[in-house]
DODOZA-139911 format. One line per 10 residues: number of its first residue (from 1); their letters; for each residue z, x, y of C-alpha. Coordinates in pm, 1 decimal, padded with zeros to 6 digits. Layout:
N
NUM) A) Z,X,Y  ... .
***
This chain:
109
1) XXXXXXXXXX) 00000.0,00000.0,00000.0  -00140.7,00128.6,00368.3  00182.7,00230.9,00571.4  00048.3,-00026.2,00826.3  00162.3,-00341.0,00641.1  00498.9,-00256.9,00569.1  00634.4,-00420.8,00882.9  00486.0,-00745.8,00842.8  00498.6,-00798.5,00496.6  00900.0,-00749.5,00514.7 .
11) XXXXXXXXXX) 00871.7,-00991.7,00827.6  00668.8,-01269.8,00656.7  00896.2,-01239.0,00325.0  01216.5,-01213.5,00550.1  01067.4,-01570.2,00718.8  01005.2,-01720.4,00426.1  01350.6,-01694.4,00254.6  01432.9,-01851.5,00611.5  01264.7,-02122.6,00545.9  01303.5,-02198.8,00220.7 .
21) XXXXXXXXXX) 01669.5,-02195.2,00270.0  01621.2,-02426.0,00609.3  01445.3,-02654.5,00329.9  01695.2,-02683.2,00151.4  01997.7,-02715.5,00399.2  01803.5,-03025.4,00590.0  01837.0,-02785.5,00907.5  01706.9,-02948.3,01192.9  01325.3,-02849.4,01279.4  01458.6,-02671.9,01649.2 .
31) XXXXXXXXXX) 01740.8,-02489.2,01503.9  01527.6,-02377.9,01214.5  01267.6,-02253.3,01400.8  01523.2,-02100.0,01636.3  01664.0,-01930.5,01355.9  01324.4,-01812.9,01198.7  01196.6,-01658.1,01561.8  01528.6,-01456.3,01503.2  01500.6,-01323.5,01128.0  01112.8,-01224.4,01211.5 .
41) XXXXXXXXXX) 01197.3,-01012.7,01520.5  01511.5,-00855.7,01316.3  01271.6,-00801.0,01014.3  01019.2,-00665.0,01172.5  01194.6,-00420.2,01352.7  01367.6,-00341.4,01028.9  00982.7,-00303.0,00909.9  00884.3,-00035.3,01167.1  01194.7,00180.1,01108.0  01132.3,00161.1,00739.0 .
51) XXXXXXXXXX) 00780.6,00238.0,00769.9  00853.4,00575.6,01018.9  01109.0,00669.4,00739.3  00864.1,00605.0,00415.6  00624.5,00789.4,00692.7  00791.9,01069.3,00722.5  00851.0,01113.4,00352.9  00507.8,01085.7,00250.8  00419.9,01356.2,00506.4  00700.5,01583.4,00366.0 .
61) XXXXXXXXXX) 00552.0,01531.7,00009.6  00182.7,01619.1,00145.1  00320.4,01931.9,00352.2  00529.4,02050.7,00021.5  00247.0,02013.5,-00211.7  -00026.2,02187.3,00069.0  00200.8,02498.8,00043.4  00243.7,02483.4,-00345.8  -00152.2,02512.0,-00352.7  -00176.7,02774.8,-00074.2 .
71) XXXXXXXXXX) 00049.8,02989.6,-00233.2  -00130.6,02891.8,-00546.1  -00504.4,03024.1,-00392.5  -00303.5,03338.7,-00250.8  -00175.9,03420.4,-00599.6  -00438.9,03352.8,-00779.7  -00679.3,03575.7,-00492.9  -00393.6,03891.0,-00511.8  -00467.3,03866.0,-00903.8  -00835.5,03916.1,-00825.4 .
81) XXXXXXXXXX) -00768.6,04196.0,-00575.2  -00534.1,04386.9,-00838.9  -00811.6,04320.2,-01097.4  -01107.4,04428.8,-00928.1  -00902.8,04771.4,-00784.3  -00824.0,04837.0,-01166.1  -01152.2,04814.4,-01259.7  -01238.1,05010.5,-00966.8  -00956.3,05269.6,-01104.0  -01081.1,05318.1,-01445.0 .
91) XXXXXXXXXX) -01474.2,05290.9,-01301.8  -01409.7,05657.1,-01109.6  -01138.9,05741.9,-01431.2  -01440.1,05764.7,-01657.8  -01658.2,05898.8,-01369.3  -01483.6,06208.4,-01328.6  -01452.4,06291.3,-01710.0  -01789.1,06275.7,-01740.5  -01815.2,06505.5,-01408.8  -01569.0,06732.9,-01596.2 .
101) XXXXXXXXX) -01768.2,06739.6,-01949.0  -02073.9,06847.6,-01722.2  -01898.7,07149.5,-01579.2  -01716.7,07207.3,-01879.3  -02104.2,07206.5,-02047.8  -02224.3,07402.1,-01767.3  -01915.4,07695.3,-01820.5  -01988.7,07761.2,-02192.0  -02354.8,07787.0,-02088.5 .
***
Protein backbone atom coordinates (compact mmCIF):
# COMPACT_ATOMS: atom_id res chain seq x y z
CA UNK A 1 0.00 0.00 0.00
CA UNK A 2 1.29 3.68 -1.41
CA UNK A 3 2.31 5.71 1.83
CA UNK A 4 -0.26 8.26 0.48
CA UNK A 5 -3.41 6.41 1.62
CA UNK A 6 -2.57 5.69 4.99
CA UNK A 7 -4.21 8.83 6.34
CA UNK A 8 -7.46 8.43 4.86
CA UNK A 9 -7.99 4.97 4.99
CA UNK A 10 -7.50 5.15 9.00
CA UNK A 11 -9.92 8.28 8.72
CA UNK A 12 -12.70 6.57 6.69
CA UNK A 13 -12.39 3.25 8.96
CA UNK A 14 -12.13 5.50 12.17
CA UNK A 15 -15.70 7.19 10.67
CA UNK A 16 -17.20 4.26 10.05
CA UNK A 17 -16.94 2.55 13.51
CA UNK A 18 -18.52 6.12 14.33
CA UNK A 19 -21.23 5.46 12.65
CA UNK A 20 -21.99 2.21 13.03
CA UNK A 21 -21.95 2.70 16.70
CA UNK A 22 -24.26 6.09 16.21
CA UNK A 23 -26.55 3.30 14.45
CA UNK A 24 -26.83 1.51 16.95
CA UNK A 25 -27.15 3.99 19.98
CA UNK A 26 -30.25 5.90 18.04
CA UNK A 27 -27.86 9.07 18.37
CA UNK A 28 -29.48 11.93 17.07
CA UNK A 29 -28.49 12.79 13.25
CA UNK A 30 -26.72 16.49 14.59
CA UNK A 31 -24.89 15.04 17.41
CA UNK A 32 -23.78 12.15 15.28
CA UNK A 33 -22.53 14.01 12.68
CA UNK A 34 -21.00 16.36 15.23
CA UNK A 35 -19.30 13.56 16.64
CA UNK A 36 -18.13 11.99 13.24
CA UNK A 37 -16.58 15.62 11.97
CA UNK A 38 -14.56 15.03 15.29
CA UNK A 39 -13.23 11.28 15.01
CA UNK A 40 -12.24 12.11 11.13
CA UNK A 41 -10.13 15.21 11.97
CA UNK A 42 -8.56 13.16 15.12
CA UNK A 43 -8.01 10.14 12.72
CA UNK A 44 -6.65 11.72 10.19
CA UNK A 45 -4.20 13.53 11.95
CA UNK A 46 -3.41 10.29 13.68
CA UNK A 47 -3.03 9.10 9.83
CA UNK A 48 -0.35 11.67 8.84
CA UNK A 49 1.80 11.08 11.95
CA UNK A 50 1.61 7.39 11.32
CA UNK A 51 2.38 7.70 7.81
CA UNK A 52 5.76 10.19 8.53
CA UNK A 53 6.69 7.39 11.09
CA UNK A 54 6.05 4.16 8.64
CA UNK A 55 7.89 6.93 6.25
CA UNK A 56 10.69 7.23 7.92
CA UNK A 57 11.13 3.53 8.51
CA UNK A 58 10.86 2.51 5.08
CA UNK A 59 13.56 5.06 4.20
CA UNK A 60 15.83 3.66 7.01
CA UNK A 61 15.32 0.10 5.52
CA UNK A 62 16.19 1.45 1.83
CA UNK A 63 19.32 3.52 3.20
CA UNK A 64 20.51 0.22 5.29
CA UNK A 65 20.14 -2.12 2.47
CA UNK A 66 21.87 0.69 -0.26
CA UNK A 67 24.99 0.43 2.01
CA UNK A 68 24.83 -3.46 2.44
CA UNK A 69 25.12 -3.53 -1.52
CA UNK A 70 27.75 -0.74 -1.77
CA UNK A 71 29.90 -2.33 0.50
CA UNK A 72 28.92 -5.46 -1.31
CA UNK A 73 30.24 -3.93 -5.04
CA UNK A 74 33.39 -2.51 -3.03
CA UNK A 75 34.20 -6.00 -1.76
CA UNK A 76 33.53 -7.80 -4.39
CA UNK A 77 35.76 -4.93 -6.79
CA UNK A 78 38.91 -5.12 -3.94
CA UNK A 79 38.66 -9.04 -4.67
CA UNK A 80 39.16 -8.25 -8.35
CA UNK A 81 41.96 -5.75 -7.69
CA UNK A 82 43.87 -8.39 -5.34
CA UNK A 83 43.20 -10.97 -8.12
CA UNK A 84 44.29 -9.28 -11.07
CA UNK A 85 47.71 -7.84 -9.03
CA UNK A 86 48.37 -11.66 -8.24
CA UNK A 87 48.14 -12.60 -11.52
CA UNK A 88 50.11 -9.67 -12.38
CA UNK A 89 52.70 -11.04 -9.56
CA UNK A 90 53.18 -14.45 -10.81
CA UNK A 91 52.91 -13.02 -14.74
CA UNK A 92 56.57 -11.10 -14.10
CA UNK A 93 57.42 -14.31 -11.39
CA UNK A 94 57.65 -16.58 -14.40
CA UNK A 95 58.99 -13.69 -16.58
CA UNK A 96 62.08 -13.29 -14.84
CA UNK A 97 62.91 -17.10 -14.52
CA UNK A 98 62.76 -17.40 -17.89
CA UNK A 99 65.06 -14.09 -18.15
CA UNK A 100 67.33 -15.96 -15.69
CA UNK A 101 67.40 -19.49 -17.68
CA UNK A 102 68.48 -17.22 -20.74
CA UNK A 103 71.50 -15.79 -18.99
CA UNK A 104 72.07 -18.79 -17.17
CA UNK A 105 72.06 -20.48 -21.04
CA UNK A 106 74.02 -17.67 -22.24
CA UNK A 107 76.95 -18.20 -19.15
CA UNK A 108 77.61 -21.92 -19.89
CA UNK A 109 77.87 -20.89 -23.55
Amino acid sequence: MQRRYIAPTVMLAAGAITIIFNIVNKVELLDSLKSLLLVLIIFFIIGKFAEKIIGKIADNQKKAEEAKEKAALEDAAATTVTEEQEVKNEETKNQEIKNQEIKNQEIKK
